[in-house]
C-alpha positions in Angstrom: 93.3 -56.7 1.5 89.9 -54.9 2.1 86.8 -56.0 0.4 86.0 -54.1 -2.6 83.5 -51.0 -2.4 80.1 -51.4 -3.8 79.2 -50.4 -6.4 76.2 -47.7 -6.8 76.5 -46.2 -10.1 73.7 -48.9 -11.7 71.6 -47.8 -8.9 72.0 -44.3 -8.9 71.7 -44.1 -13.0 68.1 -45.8 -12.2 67.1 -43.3 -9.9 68.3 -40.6 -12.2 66.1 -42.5 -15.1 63.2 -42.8 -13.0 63.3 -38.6 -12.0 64.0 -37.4 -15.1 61.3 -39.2 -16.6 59.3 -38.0 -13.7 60.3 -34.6 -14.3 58.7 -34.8 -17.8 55.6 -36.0 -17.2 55.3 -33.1 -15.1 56.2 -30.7 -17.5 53.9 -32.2 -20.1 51.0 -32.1 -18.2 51.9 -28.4 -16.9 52.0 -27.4 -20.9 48.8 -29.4 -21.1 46.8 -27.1 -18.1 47.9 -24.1 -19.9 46.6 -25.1 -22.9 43.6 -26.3 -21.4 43.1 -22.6 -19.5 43.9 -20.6 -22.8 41.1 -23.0 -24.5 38.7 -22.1 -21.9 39.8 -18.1 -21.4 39.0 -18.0 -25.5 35.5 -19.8 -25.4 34.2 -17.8 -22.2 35.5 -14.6 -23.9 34.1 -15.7 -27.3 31.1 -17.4 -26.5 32.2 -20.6 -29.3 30.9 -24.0 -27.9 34.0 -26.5 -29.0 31.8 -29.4 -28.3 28.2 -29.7 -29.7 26.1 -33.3 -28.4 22.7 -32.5 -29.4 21.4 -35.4 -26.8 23.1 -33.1 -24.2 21.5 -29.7 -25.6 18.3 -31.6 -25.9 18.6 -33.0 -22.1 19.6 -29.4 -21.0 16.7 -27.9 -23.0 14.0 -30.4 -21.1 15.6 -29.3 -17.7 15.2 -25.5 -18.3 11.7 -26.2 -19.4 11.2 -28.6 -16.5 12.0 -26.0 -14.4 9.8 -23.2 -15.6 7.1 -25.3 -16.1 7.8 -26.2 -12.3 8.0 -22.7 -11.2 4.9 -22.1 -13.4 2.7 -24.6 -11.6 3.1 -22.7 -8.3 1.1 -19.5 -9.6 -1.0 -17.5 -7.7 -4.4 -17.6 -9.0 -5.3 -13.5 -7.7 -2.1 -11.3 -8.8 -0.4 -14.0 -11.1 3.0 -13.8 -9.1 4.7 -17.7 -9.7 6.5 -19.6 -6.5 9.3 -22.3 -7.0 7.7 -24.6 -4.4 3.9 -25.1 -3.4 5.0 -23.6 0.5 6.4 -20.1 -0.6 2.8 -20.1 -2.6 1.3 -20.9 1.0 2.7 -18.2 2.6 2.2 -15.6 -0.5 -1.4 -16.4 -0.3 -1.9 -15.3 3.1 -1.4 -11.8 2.1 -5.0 -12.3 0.1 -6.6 -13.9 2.5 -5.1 -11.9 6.0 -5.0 -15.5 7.1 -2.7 -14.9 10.2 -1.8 -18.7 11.6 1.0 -17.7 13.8 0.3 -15.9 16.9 2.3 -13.7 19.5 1.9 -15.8 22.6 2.7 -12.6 24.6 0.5 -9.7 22.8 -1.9 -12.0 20.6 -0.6 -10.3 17.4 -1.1 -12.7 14.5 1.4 -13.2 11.0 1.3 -15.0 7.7 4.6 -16.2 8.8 7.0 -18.0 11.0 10.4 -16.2 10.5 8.3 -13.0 11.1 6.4 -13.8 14.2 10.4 -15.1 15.6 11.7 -11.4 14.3 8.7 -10.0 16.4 9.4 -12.4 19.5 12.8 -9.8 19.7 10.7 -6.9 20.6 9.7 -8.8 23.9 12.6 -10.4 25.0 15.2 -7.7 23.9 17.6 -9.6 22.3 19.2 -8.5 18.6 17.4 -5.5 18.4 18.7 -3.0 15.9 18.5 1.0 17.5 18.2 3.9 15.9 20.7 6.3 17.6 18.8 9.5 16.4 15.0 9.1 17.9 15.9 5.6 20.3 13.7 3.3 17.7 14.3 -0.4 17.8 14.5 -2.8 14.9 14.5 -6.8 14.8 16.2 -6.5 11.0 19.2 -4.4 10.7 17.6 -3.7 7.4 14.6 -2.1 9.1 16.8 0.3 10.5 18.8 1.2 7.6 15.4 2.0 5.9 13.7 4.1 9.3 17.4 6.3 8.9 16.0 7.4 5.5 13.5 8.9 8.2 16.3 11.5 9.3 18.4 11.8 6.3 15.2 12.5 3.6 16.8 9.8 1.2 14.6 9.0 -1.3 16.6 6.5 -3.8 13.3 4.5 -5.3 12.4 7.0 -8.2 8.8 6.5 -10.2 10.1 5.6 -14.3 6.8 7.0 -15.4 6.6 10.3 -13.3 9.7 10.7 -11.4 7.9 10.5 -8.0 10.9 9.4 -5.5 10.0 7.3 -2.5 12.0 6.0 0.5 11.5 2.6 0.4 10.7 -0.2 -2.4 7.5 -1.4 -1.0 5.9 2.4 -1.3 7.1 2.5 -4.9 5.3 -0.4 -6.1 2.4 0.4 -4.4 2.5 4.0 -5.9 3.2 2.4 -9.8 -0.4 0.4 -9.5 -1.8 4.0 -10.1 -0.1 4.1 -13.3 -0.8 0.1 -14.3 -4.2 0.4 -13.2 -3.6 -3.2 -11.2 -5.7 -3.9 -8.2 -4.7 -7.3 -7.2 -6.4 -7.3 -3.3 -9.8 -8.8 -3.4 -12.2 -8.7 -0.7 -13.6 -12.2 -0.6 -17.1 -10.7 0.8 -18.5 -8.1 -1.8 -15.2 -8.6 -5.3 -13.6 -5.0 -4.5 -10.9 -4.8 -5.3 -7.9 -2.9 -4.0 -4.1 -1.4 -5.7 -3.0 -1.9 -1.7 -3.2 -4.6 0.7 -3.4 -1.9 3.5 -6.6 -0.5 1.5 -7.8 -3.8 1.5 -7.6 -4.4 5.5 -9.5 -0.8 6.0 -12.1 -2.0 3.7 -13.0 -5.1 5.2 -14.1 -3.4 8.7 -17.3 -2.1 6.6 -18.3 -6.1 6.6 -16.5 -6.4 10.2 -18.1 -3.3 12.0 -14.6 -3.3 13.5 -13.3 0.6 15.0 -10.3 0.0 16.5 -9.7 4.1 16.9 -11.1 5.4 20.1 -11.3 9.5 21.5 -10.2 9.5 24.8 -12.2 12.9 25.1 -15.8 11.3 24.3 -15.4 7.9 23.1 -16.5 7.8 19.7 -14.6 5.0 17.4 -13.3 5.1 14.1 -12.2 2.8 11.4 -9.4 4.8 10.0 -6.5 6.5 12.0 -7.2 10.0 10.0 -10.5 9.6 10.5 -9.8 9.6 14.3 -7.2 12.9 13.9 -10.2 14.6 11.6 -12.4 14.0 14.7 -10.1 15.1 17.1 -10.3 18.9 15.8 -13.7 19.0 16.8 -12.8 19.0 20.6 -9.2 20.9 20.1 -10.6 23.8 17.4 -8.2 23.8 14.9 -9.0 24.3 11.3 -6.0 23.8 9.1 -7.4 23.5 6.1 -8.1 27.3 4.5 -9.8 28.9 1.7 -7.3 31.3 -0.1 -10.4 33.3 -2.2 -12.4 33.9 1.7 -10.5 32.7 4.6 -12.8 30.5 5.5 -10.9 27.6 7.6 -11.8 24.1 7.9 -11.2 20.5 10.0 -11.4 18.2 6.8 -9.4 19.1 3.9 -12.4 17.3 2.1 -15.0 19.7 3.1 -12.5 22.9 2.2 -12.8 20.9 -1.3 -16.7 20.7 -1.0 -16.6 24.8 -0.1 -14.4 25.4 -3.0 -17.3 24.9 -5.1 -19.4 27.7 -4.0 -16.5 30.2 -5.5 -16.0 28.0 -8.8 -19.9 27.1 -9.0 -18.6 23.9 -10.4 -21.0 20.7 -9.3 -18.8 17.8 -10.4 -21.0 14.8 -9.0 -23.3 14.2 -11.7 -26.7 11.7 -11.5 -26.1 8.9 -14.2 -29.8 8.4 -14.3 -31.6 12.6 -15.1 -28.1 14.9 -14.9 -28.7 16.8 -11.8 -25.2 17.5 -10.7 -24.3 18.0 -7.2 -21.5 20.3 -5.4 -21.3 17.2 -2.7 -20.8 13.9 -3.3 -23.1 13.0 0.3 -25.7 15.3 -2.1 -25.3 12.9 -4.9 -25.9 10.0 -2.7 -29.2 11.1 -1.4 -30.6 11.8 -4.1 -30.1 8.5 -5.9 -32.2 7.1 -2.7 -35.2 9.2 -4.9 -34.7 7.4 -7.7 -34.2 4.0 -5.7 -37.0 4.5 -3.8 -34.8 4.6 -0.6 -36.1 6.4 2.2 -34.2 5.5 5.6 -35.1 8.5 7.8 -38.7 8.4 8.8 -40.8 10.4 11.3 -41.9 9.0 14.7 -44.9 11.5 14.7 -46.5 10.9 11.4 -44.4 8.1 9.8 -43.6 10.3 6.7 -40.0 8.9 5.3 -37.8 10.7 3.7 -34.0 10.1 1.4 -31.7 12.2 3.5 -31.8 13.3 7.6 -31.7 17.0 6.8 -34.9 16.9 5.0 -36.2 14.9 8.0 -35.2 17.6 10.6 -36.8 20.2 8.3 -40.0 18.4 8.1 -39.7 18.1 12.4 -40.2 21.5 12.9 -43.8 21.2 11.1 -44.5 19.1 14.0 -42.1 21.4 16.7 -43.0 24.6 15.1 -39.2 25.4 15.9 -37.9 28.4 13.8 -34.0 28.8 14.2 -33.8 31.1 10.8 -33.6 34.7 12.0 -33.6 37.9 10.1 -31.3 40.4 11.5 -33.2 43.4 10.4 -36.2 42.7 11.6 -36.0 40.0 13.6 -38.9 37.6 12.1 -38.1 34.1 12.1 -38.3 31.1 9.4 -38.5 27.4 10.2 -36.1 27.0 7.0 -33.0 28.6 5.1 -35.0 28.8 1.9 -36.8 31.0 3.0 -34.7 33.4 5.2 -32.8 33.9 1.9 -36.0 34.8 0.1 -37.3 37.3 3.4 -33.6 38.7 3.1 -34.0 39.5 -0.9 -36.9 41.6 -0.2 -35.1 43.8 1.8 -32.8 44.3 -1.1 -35.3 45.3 -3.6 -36.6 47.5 -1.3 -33.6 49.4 -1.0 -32.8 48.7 -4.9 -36.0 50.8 -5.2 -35.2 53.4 -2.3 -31.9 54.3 -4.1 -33.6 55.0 -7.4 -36.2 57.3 -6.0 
C-alpha cells in the first residue's frame, strides 16, 4: 500500500496564527498613527502644549537668548545694524570705510566683496550675462535686470508709508525715508560729516581727496560731481533751461534761476547768525562772514590791500587800471563801478520827473 500523505494542517494552522497575529499588530499600530496625527492636527491648530518639562522650556529659553545675544555681539558700532557672524560684520563695515580689498584684475575696479567682484568678472568674460531685450543692457544677476525693466515699464511698487512717494527699487526707498527719520549713518572719518547716503558720502570725501574724476572734452576743466560737469557743459553748448515765468529770463543752473527769483520776491533768506544782514545768495552770505572772521583771501599784487570776496578785489583793480566798463547809454559817460551807473542813471530820471511837471 502507499505511504500515508503528510500531514500539513499543524503547520498550516501556525502559519495562519503567526499572520493573523501579524495582521493585528498592524492594525493597532495604524489606529495608533491616526491617533497620533489627530493629537498633533489639534495642538498645531490650537496652540495647547500637551507636554510641559520646565528643564526643557528653560534650555530652550537659554538657546533663544544665546542666540540674540550672539547676533547682538556682531553690531555695527556706526548705524547699529547687528550681523549673525563677525565676517558678514566685516563685509557690512566696508560700506563705512569704502575699504575696497578686492580688485578687478582686468579694469582695476575695487569691491567690499568677493561674490561681487566674481558677478563683475561676467561683464569681461561674457558668460551668464542677463540682457535686456528693449535697450541691449547686460546684467550679471537676473535680478538686476528684472529691476533695469522697471526702466521701460515705469513700475514703481516701493511706496513711501509717510508721504506716498513711490520708487522703483528698494534701495532708493530707504535712502529717500532717512529724510523723514532724520538718520545719517555715513561718517566721513576725516572732518565727522555725516551723510543719509553712502553715495553722498563718496562725493564728499573728494573735498579732502582733491579728486575730479569729470573731465570737458571741449576745454578740460574737471569736476567732482557728474551734474556739475552737465551744468558746465551749457556754457560751451548755450542752452539755458532753467526759466523765469514772472521775466523770461533763462538760465544754465536751476540754482541760480533760484538765486534770480529773489529779485521779484525781494526775499533774502540767508541770514548772518552773528549782526542779521540777510543775503539774497548764499556765496553773499559766505563772504561776508570772512568780515567778521577776519578772512581776507583775495589780495592785490599792486598795493597788497586784501579783501573777503574776488569781486570787491576786481572793483578795487580798476583804481589801479583806471578801467571803466559801466556805460551810460544816454550819454555815454563811463563809471568804473555798477553803483554808480545806477546812481548817474537816476538823475536822468528826476530830470525828466521834473520836465514832465513843468
Amino acid at each position: 500500500s502507499p505511504p500515508p500523505e503528510p500531514c500539513f494542517c499543524a503547520i498550516d494552522n501556525l502559519y495562519l496564527s503567526l499572520f493573523t497575529s501579524d495582521l493585528m499588530a498592524m492594525k493597532e499600530e495604524s489606529q495608533e498613527l491616526n491617533e497620533t496625527q489627530e493629537k498633533d492636527h489639534h495642538y498645531f491648530t490650537t496652540g495647547e502644549k500637551p507636554f510641559s518639562c520646565s528643564q526643557t522650556e528653560k534650555t530652550s529659553s537659554q538657546k533663544r537668548a544665546k542666540k540674540l545675544e550672539t547676533v547682538s555681539d556682531f553690531s555695527c558700532q556706526q548705524c547699529g545694524r547687528s550681523f549673525r557672524n563677525k565676517g558678514s560684520l566685516k563685509s557690512h563695515m566696508s560700506i563705512h570705510t569704502e575699504e575696497k580689498p578686492h580688485t578687478c584684475p582686468q579694469c582695476g575696479k575695487g569691491f567690499t566683496q568677493h561674490g561681487t567682484l566674481k558677478s563683475h568678472m561676467s561683464i569681461h568674460t561674457g558668460e551668464n550675462l542677463f540682457t535686456c531685450q528693449q535697450c541691449g543692457n547686460s546684467f550679471t544677476h537676473k535680478g538686476s535686470l528684472y529691476r533695469h525693466m522697471r526702466v521701460h515699464t515705469g513700475e514703481k511698487p516701493y511706496t513711501c508709508p509717510r508721504c506716498g512717494n513711490h520708487f522703483t527699487h528698494k534701495e532708493s526707498l530707504n535712502r529717500h525715508m532717512t529724510i523723514h527719520t532724520g538718520e545719517k549713518p555715513y561718517m566721513c572719518p576725516q572732518c565727522g560729516k555725516s551723510f543719509s547716503d553712502p553715495g553722498n558720502l563718496k562725493v564728499h570725501m573728494r573735498v579732502h581727496t582733491g579728486e575730479k574724476p569729470f573731465i570737458c572734452h571741449w576745454c578740460g576743466s574737471s569736476f567732482s560731481q557728474h551734474v556739475n560737469l552737465e551744468a558746465h557743459m551749457r556754457i560751451h553748448t548755450g542752452e539755458k533751461p532753467f526759466t523765469c515765468k514772472q521775466c523770461g529770463k533763462s538760465f544754465n543752473r536751476k540754482g541760480n534761476l533760484n538765486n534770480h527769483m529773489s529779485v521779484h520776491t525781494g526775499k533774502k533768506p540767508f541770514t548772518c547768525h552773528l549782526c542779521r544782514k540777510g543775503f539774497k545768495e548764499k556765496r553773499n552770505l559766505y563772504a561776508h562772514r570772512r568780515i567778521h572772521n577776519m578772512e581776507r583771501f583775495f589780495t592785490c599784487l599792486q598795493c597788497g590791500k586784501s579783501f573777503g570776496h574776488k569781486g570787491y578785489l576786481n572793483r578795487h583793480i580798476r583804481t589801479h587800471t583806471e578801467e571803466k566798463p559801466y556805460t551810460c547809454s544816454q550819454c555815454g559817460k563811463s563809471f568804473s563801478q555798477k553803483r554808480y551807473l545806477d546812481l548817474h542813471l537816476k538823475m536822468y530820471v528826476i530830470i525828466n520827473v521834473f520836465a514832465y511837471a513843468l
